[in-house]
C-alpha positions in Angstrom: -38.4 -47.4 -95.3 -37.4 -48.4 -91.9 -34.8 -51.1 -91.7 -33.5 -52.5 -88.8 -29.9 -53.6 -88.1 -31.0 -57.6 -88.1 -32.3 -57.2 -91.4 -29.5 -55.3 -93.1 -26.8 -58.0 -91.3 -28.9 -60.6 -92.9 -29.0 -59.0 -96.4 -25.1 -58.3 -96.4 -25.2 -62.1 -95.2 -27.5 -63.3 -97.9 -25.1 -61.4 -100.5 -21.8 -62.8 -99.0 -23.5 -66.5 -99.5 -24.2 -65.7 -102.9 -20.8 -64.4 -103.9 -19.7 -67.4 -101.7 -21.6 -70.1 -104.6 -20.9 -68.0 -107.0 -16.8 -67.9 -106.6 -17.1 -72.2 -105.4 -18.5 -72.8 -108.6 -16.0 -70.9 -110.7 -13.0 -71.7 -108.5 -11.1 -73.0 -111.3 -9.7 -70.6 -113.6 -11.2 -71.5 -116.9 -12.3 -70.1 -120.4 -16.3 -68.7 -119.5 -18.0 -69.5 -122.4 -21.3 -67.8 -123.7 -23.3 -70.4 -122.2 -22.4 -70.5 -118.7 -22.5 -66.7 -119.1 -25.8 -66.8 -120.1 -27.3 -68.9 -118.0 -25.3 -66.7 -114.5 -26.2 -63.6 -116.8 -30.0 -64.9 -116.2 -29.4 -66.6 -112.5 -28.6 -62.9 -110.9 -31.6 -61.4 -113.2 -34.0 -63.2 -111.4 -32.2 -62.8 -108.5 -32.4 -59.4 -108.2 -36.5 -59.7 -109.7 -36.9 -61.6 -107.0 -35.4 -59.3 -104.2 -37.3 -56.6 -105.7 -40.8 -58.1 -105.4 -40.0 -59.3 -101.6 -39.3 -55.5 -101.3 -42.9 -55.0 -102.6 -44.4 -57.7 -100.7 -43.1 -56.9 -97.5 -42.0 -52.7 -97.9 -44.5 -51.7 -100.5 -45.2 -50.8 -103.8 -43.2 -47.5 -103.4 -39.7 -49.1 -102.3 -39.8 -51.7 -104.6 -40.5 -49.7 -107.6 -37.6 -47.5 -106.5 -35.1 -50.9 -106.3 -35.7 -51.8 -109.9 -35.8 -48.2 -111.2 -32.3 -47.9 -109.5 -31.5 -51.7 -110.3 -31.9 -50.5 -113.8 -30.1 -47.2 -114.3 -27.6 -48.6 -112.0 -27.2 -51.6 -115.2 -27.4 -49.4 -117.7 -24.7 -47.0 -116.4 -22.8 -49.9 -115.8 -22.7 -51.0 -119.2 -19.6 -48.4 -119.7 -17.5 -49.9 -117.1 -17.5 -52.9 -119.3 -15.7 -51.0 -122.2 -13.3 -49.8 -120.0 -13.0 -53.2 -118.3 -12.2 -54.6 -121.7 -9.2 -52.0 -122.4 -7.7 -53.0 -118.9 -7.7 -56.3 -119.8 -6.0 -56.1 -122.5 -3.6 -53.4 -120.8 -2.5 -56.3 -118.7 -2.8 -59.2 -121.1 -4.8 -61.1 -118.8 -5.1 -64.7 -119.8 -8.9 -65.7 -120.5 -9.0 -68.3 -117.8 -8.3 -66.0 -115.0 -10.5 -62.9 -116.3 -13.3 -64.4 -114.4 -11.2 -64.6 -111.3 -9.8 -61.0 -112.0 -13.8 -59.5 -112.6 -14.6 -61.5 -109.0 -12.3 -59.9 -107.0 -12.4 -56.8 -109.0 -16.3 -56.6 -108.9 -15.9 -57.0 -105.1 -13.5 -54.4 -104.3 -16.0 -51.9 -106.4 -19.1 -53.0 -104.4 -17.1 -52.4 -100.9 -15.8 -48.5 -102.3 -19.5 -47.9 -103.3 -20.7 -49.1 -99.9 -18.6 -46.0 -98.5 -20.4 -43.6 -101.2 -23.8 -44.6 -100.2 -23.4 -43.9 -96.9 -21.8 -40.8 -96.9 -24.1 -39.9 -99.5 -26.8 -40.7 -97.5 -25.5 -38.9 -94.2 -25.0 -35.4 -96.3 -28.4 -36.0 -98.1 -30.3 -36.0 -94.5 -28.2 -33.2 -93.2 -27.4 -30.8 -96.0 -31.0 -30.7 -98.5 -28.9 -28.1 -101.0 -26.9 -31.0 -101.6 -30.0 -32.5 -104.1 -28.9 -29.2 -106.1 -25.5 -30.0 -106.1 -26.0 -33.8 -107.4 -28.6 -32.6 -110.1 -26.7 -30.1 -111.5 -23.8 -32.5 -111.9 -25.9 -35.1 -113.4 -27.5 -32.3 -116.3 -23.7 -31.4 -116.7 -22.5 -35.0 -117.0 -25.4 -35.5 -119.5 -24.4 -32.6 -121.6 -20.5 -34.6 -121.5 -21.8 -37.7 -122.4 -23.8 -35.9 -125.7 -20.5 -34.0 -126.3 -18.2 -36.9 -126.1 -20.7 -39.2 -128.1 -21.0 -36.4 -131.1 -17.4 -36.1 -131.3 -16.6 -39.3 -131.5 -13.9 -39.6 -128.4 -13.0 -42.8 -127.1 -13.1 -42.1 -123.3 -12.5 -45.7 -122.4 -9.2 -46.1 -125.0 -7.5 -43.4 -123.1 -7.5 -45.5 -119.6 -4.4 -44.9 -117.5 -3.4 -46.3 -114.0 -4.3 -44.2 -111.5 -2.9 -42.3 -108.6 -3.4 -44.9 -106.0 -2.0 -47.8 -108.5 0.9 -46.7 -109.4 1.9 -45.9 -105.9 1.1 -49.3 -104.7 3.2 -51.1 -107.5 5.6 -48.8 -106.1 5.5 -49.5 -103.1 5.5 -53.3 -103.4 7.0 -53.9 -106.9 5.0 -56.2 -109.6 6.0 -59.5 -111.1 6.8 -60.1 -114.5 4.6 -62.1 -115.2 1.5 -64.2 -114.1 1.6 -66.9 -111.8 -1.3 -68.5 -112.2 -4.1 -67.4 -109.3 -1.4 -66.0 -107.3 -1.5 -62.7 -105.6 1.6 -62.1 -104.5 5.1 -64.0 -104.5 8.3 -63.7 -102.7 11.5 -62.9 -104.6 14.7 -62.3 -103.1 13.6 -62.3 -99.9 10.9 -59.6 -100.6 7.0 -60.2 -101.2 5.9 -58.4 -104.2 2.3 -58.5 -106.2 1.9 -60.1 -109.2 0.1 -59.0 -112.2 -3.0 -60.0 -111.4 -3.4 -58.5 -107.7 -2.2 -55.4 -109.8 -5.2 -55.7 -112.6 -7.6 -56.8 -109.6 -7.0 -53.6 -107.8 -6.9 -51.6 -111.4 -10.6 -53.1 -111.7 -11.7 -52.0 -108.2 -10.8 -49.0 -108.4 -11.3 -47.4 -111.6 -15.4 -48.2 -110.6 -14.6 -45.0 -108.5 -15.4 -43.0 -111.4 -18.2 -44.2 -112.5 -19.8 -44.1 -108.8 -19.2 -40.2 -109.5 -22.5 -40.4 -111.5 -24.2 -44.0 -110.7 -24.7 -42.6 -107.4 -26.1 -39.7 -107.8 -28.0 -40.5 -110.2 -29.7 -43.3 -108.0 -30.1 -41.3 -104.9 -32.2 -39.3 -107.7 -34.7 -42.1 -107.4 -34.8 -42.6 -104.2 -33.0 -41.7 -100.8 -33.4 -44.8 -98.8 -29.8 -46.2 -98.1 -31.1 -49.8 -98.3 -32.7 -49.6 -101.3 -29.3 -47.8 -103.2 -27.1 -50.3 -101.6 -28.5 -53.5 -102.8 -29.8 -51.7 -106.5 -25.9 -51.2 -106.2 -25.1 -54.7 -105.4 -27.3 -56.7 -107.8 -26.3 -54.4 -110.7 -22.4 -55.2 -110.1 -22.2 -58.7 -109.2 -24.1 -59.7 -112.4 -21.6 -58.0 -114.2 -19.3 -60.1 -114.4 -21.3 -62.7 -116.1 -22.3 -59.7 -118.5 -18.9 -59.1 -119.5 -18.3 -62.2 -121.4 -21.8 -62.4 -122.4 -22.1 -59.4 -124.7 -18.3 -58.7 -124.7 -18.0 -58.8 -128.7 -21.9 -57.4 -128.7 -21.1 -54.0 -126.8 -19.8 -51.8 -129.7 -23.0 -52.2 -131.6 -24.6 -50.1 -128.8 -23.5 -46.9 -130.3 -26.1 -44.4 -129.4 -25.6 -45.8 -125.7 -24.1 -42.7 -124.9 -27.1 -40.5 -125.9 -29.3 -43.0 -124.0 -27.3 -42.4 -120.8 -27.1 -39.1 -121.2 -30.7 -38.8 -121.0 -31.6 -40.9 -118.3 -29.0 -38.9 -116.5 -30.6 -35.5 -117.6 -33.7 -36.6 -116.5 -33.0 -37.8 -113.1 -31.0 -34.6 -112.8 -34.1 -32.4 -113.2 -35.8 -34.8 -111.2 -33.3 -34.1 -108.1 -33.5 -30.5 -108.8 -37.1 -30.5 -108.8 -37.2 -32.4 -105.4 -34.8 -30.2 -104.0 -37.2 -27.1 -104.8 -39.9 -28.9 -103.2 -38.5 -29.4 -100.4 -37.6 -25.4 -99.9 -41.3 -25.1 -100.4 -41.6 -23.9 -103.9 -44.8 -25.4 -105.2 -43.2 -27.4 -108.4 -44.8 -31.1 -109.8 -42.3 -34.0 -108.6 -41.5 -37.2 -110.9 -43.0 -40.1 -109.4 -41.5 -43.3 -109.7 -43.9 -45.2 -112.2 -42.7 -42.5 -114.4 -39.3 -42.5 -113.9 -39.4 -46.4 -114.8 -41.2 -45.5 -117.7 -38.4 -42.9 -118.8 -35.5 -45.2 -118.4 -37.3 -48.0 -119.8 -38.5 -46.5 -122.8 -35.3 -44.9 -123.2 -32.8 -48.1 -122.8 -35.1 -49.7 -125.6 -35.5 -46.7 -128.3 -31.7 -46.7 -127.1 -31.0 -50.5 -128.1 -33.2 -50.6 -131.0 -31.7 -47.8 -133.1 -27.9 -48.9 -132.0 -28.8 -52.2 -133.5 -29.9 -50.4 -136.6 -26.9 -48.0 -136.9 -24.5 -50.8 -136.5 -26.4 -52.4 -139.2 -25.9 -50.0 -141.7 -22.5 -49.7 -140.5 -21.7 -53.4 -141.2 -23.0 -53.3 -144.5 -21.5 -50.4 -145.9 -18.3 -51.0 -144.4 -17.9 -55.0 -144.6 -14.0 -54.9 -144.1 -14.0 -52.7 -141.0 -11.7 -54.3 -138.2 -14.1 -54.9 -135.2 -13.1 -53.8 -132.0 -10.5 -56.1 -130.1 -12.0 -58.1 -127.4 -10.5 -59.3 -123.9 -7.1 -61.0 -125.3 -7.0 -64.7 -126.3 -4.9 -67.2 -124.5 -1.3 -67.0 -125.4 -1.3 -64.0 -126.7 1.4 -61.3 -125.3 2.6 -64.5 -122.9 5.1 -62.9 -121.6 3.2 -59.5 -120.8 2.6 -59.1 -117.2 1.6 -55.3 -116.6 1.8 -53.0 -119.6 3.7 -49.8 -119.6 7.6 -49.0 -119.0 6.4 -47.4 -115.7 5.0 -51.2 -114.8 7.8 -52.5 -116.1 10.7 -50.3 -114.1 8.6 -51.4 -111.1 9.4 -55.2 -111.7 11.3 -56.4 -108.5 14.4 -58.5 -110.2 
């Protein structure tokens, strides 16, 4: 699909407005309860239904079946950044009334670092067609991970560390002891260092760089048109915020997620793989898009209907089982700014 410059200004615009409404109405750091996450959960739903039948209306049948096949996978996968979302925040002992501000920013940072992945993507996709080899085989393999790690029962997401780029930031700049309410950074003795938050914000944004390892190849799977991937991409993250405190304390009864995933990434692996033969000229059957939806689809709901039946039979013959902890309550660890004796040797005092 041919898109020209105006349009894609006005569509990084149109976003900008939305994330505009979206942080004026939530400027004040409060508790998010179920119902206002419910009802945003819905508001960027039909957002991104809407966006996806302009696409038809005005591109065609085939790029707008593409956006919401990518919309899609692109939700599902994200699904696991919320479990490790959950561990961070409870890493930092973030208060509930600024987790919202904290996903916001966080959310942000992740959609401006995937930007950068789409487009190189997209620039070694048109030059380099071996490349759909490359990505394919990496999706199969991370499928096979996925299947391993979901039979052996390992915890990916409890394992989360700071990484590289973090901890040489708090470094760098040293890190409160504690919150200070919305601040990002404060000046002590003379010096401006970051506070928690700005250090969790970051932690957020950047930590998405793993999973936009295998979200983006897996969409450029669907499709190869830059626009398309970017604002699949976009809609898929900035609803997630709301998602995470809508099915926060729902998330662990997904338990055959992982085999779900794995699967849809398996599939769009062969699919790239398949396309990639094609286009050397070897006569193979390519995956059209109506089935792809069907595939992910179908999948997500066998997927969701069986994890709802496991964690049934889980409840009831375990009753007394401690449930997972959830983002931390208010008041709890008060004191705790970032977690960790590294964190806290960095403390500017």
């Amino acid at each position: 699909m041919d898109i020209s410059l105006t349009v894609w200004l006005l569509t990084v615009l149109g976003l900008t407005v939305l994330v505009a409404i979206d942080f004026f109405i939530g400027r004040k750091p409060h508790e998010v309860s179920v119902k206002e996450a419910g009802v945003w959960t819905a508001v960027w739903v039909v957002l991104a239904g809407l966006f996806g039948l302009g696409l038809m209306v005005f591109g065609g049948a085939k790029p707008g079946g593409e956006f919401f096949a990518g919309y899609v996978t692109e939700k599902s996968l994200s699904i696991d950044n919320l479990f490790v979302f959950i561990v961070i925040m409870a890493k930092f002992a973030v208060p509930l009334r600024l987790q919202q501000r904290v996903l916001l920013f966080g959310v942000l940072i992740a959609l401006v670092l995937r930007a950068g992945f789409i487009a190189a993507g997209a620039a070694v996709l048109a030059s380099f067609s071996w490349v759909f080899f490359l990505f394919g085989a990496f999706l199969i393999y991370t499928a096979w991970k996925l299947i391993q790690e979901a039979r052996s029962g390992h915890d990916e997401e409890e394992e989360w560390e700071e990484n590289r780029l973090l901890k040489s930031i708090e470094r760098r700049f040293g890190v409160a002891d504690r919150y200070h309410d919305t601040k990002l950074f404060i000046r002590r003795g003379g010096r401006r260092i970051l506070t928690p938050l700005m250090v969790v914000m970051l932690a957020i944004g950047t930590t998405d760089v793993m999973f936009a390892l295998d979200s983006i190849p897996a969409i450029f799977g669907l499709t190869q048109d830059p626009y398309v991937v970017f604002t699949a991409n976009a809609f898929a993250l900035m609803g997630l915020r709301q998602l995470y405190f809508l099915i926060g304390g729902l998330m662990r009864k997904l338990v055959h997620l992982s085999y779900g995933l794995s699967v849809i990434l398996g599939f769009i692996g062969v699919k790239l793989v398949l396309h990639a033969l094609h286009e050397l000229g070897v006569h193979v059957p390519e995956i059209g898009i109506s089935v792809s939806l069907s595939v992910i689809g179908g999948v997500l709901l066998v997927t969701t209907v069986t994890s709802l039946f496991a964690s049934r039979r889980q409840a009831a013959a375990a009753p007394s089982t401690t449930p997972h902890p959830g983002p931390p309550r208010e008041g709890e660890r008060e004191a705790g700014g970032v977690s960790g004796s590294k964190s806290q040797d960095s403390v500017d005092v």
